[in-house]
C-alpha positions in Angstrom: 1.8 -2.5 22.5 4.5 -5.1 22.4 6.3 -6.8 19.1 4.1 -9.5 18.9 1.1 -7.4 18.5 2.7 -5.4 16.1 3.6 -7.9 14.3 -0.2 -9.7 14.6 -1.6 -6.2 13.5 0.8 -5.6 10.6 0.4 -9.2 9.1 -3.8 -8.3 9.5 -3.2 -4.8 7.6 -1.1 -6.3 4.4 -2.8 -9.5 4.5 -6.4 -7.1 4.3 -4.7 -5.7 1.6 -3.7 -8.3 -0.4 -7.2 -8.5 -2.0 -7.8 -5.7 -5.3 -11.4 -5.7 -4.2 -10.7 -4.3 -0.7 -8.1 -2.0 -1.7 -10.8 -0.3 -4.4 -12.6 -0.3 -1.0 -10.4 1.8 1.0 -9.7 4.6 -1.9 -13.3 4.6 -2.1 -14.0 5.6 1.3 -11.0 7.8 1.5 -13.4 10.1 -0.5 -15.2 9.9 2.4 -17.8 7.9 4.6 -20.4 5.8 2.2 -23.0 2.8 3.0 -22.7 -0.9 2.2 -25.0 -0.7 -0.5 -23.0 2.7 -2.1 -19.7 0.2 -1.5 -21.3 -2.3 -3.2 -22.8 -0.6 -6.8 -19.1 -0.5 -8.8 -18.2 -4.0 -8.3 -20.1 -7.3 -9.9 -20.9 -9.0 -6.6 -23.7 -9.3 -4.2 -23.8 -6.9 -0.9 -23.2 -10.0 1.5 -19.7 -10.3 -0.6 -19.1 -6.7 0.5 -20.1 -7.4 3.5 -17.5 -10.1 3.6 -14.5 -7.9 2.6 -15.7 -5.0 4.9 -15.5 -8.1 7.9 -12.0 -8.7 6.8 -10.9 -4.8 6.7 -12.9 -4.4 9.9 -10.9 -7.3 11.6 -7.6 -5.3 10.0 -8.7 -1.8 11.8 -8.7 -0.5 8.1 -12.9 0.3 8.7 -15.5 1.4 11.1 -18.9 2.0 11.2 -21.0 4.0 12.8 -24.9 4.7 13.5 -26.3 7.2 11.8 -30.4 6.9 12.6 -31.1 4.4 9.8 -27.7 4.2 8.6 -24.5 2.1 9.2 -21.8 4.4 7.3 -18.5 3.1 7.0 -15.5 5.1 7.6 -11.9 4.3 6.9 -9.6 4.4 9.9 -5.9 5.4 8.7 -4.0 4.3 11.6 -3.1 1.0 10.3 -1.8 2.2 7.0 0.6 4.8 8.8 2.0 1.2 10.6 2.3 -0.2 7.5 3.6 3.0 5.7 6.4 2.9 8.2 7.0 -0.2 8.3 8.2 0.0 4.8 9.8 3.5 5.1 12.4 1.3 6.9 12.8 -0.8 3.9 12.5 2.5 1.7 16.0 3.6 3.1 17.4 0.4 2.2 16.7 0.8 -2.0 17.8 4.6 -1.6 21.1 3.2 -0.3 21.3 0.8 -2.7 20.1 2.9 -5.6 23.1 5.7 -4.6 26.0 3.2 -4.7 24.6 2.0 -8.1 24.2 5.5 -9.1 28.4 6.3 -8.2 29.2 3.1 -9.9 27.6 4.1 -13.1 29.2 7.4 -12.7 32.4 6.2 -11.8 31.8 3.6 -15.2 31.0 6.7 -17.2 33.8 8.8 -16.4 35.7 5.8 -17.2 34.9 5.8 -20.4 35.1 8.8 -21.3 38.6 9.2 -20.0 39.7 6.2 -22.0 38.5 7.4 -25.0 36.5 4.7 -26.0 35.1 4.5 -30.0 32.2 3.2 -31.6 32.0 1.3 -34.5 35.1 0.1 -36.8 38.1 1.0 -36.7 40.7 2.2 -39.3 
């Protein structure tokens, strides 16, 4: 897979994402594989509205389904999160750099303060 469709398939994955409805979606079915109708019972919409979001997550890779005699169950599929997941594990290492040097300056600040001898309140 080359940049470009990395880059199509991540943009699919957060942009799937973006919506609270389909991400109550996904960490419903990572309890396991349920129906549209099942999907559709905690939230205050119709089933074609379901149906709609489960398009846009299918679209994503985020969802399958499958054929089960009378049954469609839908199954999540994890492989786009891990892209994702990674994708901002790179950013991840960033903040923990960041968050380090911030950490020595306050401790560098600290000990500076207390060498100094600093006071509180007025003086006599």
């Amino acid at each position: 897979m080359n940049n470009r469709e990395r880059a199509a398939d991540l943009d699919a994955t957060f942009a799937a994402l973006a919506d609270p409805t389909r991400r109550a979606i996904l960490a419903r079915l990572a309890q396991g594989d349920t129906s549209v109708t099942d999907l559709a019972k905690p939230f205050a919409m119709s089933q074609p509205a379901i149906s709609k979001h489960l398009k846009v997550l299918e679209r994503a890779g985020l969802v399958s389904r499958s054929r089960d005699a009378q049954r469609r169950p839908v199954h999540l599929e994890a492989a786009p999160l891990a892209g994702a997941s990674d994708w901002l594990g790179r950013y991840r290492q960033f903040w923990e750099t960041r968050f380090s040097k911030l950490d020595n300056l306050l401790d560098e600040l600290k000990s500076s303060a207390h060498g100094r001898g600093t006071r509180k309140g007025p003086r006599s």
